[in-house]
N, C-alpha and C positions, 0 to 999 in steps of 0.2 A: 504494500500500500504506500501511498502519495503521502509524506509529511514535509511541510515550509513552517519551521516555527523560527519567529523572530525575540527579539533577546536584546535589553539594553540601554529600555524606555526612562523613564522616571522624570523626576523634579530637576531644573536646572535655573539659572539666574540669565536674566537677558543679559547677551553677550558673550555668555557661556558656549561651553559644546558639550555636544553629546554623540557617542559612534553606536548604532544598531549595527545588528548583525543580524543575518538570516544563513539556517543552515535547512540545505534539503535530503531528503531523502528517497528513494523509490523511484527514481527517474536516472536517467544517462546527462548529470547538470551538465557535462560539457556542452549537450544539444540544444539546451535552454535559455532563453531569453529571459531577465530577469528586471525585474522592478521594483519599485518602492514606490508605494503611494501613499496617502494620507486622505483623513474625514475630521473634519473640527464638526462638532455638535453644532446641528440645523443646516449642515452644507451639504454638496455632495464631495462622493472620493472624486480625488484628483492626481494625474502622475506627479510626482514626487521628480524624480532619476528613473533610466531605462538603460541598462547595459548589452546590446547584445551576445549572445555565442561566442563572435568574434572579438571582442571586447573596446567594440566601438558604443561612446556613451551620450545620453541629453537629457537635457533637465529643463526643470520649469524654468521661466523667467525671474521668478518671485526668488529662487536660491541658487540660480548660475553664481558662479564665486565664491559660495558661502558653504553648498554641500558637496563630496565627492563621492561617485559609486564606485565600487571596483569589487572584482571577484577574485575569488580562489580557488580555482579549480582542483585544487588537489583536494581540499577541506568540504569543496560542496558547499561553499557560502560568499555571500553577497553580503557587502557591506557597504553603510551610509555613513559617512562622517561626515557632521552638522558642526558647523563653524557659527559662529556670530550671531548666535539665537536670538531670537524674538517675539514676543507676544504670538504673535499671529502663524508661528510654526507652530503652538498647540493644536495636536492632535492628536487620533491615534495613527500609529506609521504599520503599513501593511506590507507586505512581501508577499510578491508574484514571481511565481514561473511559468512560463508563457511556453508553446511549441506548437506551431499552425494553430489548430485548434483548439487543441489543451488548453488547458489554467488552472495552476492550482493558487490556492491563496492562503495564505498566515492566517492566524486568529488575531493580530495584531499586537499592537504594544505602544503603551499610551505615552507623550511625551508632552510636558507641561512645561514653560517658559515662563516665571514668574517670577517678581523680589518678594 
């Protein structure tokens, strides 16, 4: 079976960082397309970071500069490293694996940006 659990949420101070992780399981990750996305309460989810297979990446406008995605393919994990937090990065952060038309997705992990 299919497991994406992500790892690494919590409480941070604006300005702060914070690095999620997501590690998979049950699939060939090298063949997989991966994501981070994010849902603040009353919004919808939005992409976050997208790394392909080959390990070409993009990100939203809102955190160009500020987040980086990158994988490990030997570990089976996807990682988000969140620089220069903000109010308005509160969410919870999800992790996708993507393959034509597969997807599987995290249960999430919630990440709050407050003083």
């Amino acid at each position: 079976q299919v497991h994406v659990v992500e790892s690494g949420g919590g409480l941070v101070q604006p300005g702060g960082s914070l690095r999620l992780s997501c590690r998979s399981s049950g699939i060939i990750f090298t063949r997989y397309h991966m994501g981070w996305y994010r849902q603040a309460p009353g919004k919808q989810r939005e992409l976050v970071a997208f790394i392909t297979s080959s390990g070409n990446t993009n990100y939203a406008d809102s955190v160009k500069g500020r987040f980086t995605i990158s994988r490990d393919n030997a570990k089976n994990t996807v990682d988000l490293q969140m620089n220069s937090l903000n109010p308005e990065d509160t969410a919870v952060y999800y992790c996708k694996a993507a393959l034509r038309l597969e997807a599987y997705w995290g249960q999430g992990t919630q990440v709050t940006v407050s003083s």
